[in-house]
Residue, then its C-alpha position, 0 to 999 in steps of 0.5 A: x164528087x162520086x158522079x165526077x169520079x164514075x166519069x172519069x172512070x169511063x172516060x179513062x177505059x174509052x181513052x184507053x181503047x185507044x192507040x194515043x194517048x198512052x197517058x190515059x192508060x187505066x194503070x197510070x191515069x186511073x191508079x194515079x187517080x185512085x191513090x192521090x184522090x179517089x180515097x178521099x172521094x171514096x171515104x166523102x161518098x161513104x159518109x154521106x150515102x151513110x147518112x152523114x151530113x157536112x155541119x160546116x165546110x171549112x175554108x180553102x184557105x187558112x193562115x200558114x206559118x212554117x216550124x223551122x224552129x220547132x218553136x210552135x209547142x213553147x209559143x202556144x201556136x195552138x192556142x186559140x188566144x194565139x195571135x197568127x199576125x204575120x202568118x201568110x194565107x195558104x190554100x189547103x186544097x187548092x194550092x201544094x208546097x211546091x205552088x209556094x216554092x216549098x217542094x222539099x221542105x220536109x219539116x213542120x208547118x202550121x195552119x189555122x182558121x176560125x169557123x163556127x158551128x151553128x146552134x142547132x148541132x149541139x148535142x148531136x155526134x160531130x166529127x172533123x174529117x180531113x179528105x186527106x195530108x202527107x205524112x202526118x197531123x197534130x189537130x188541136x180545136x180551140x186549144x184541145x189536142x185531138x191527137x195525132x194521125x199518120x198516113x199518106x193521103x188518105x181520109x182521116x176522121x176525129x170523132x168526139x170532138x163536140x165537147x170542144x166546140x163552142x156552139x155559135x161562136x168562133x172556134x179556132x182550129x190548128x194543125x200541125x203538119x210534117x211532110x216527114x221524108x216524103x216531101x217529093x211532090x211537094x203536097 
């Protein structure tokens, strides 16, 4: 990702150069760029050339429900033994709210997905790293609140969080999501 990033970096400054497109203007093309995705390239790279290592990649998609109701909390959505029947599937990086006809939904949603962690990482220090969300998230991992963070596309780390892990087995994650009052590009 971070050679994708340098190419994309050089390919915008030769467009540029350029009396057409004006689109390729380093203040749109690349300032756009660099706030909705060059974090999370950024703080991925970092991690890795500092010697991190990716346990396991979570899935695309995960199974979505909206909160409209805020019944989420009383009904244990974040329960592992929570049964997500009737919740659709929903692509987390692959499609946007506004894909699925949610542009300016500003309420909260919900989404969860089962993964396992191989045998071998027990006892060594595991986090869970999000490239990024908007506006905020309430991340729970087998029933276990890991908190809440706030922020607008930007990486968010959990450290600590192998003493909720069930080591070869499934593991349930949720999140809760709010777009709060900054749903405008539906992400």
């Amino acid at each position: 990702a971070a050679q994708g990033h340098e190419a994309l970096q050089t390919h915008i400054k030769t467009m540029a150069e350029k009396p057409e497109p004006h689109w390729a203007h380093e203040r749109y093309a690349w300032g756009y760029y660099k706030r909705f995705v060059g974090l999370t390239v950024d703080g991925g790279a970092q991690i890795i050339r500092n010697g991190g290592k990716i346990a396991v990649r979570l899935p695309d998609v995960w199974k979505f429900r909206l909160d409209e109701e805020g019944a989420a909390a009383a009904e244990g959505w974040f329960k592992p033994e929570y049964e997500a029947t009737g919740w659709k599937d929903m692509g987390t990086m692959s499609t946007s709210w506004a894909d699925e006809g949610m542009a300016w939904y500003q309420g909260d949603a919900w989404y969860r997905t089962a993964f396992a962690v191989p045998a071998e990482y027990k006892g060594r220090d595991l986090r869970l790293w999000f490239g990024g969300f908007d506006y905020n998230v309430d991340v729970y991992l087998n029933g276990q609140s890991l908190g809440e963070k706030k922020g607008f596309a930007k990486p968010v780390e959990y450290d600590a969080v192998a003493q909720h892990l069930r080591f070869g087995e499934s593991n349930i994650l949720a999140v809760r999501v709010s777009a709060g009052d900054l749903a405008e590009i539906g992400t």
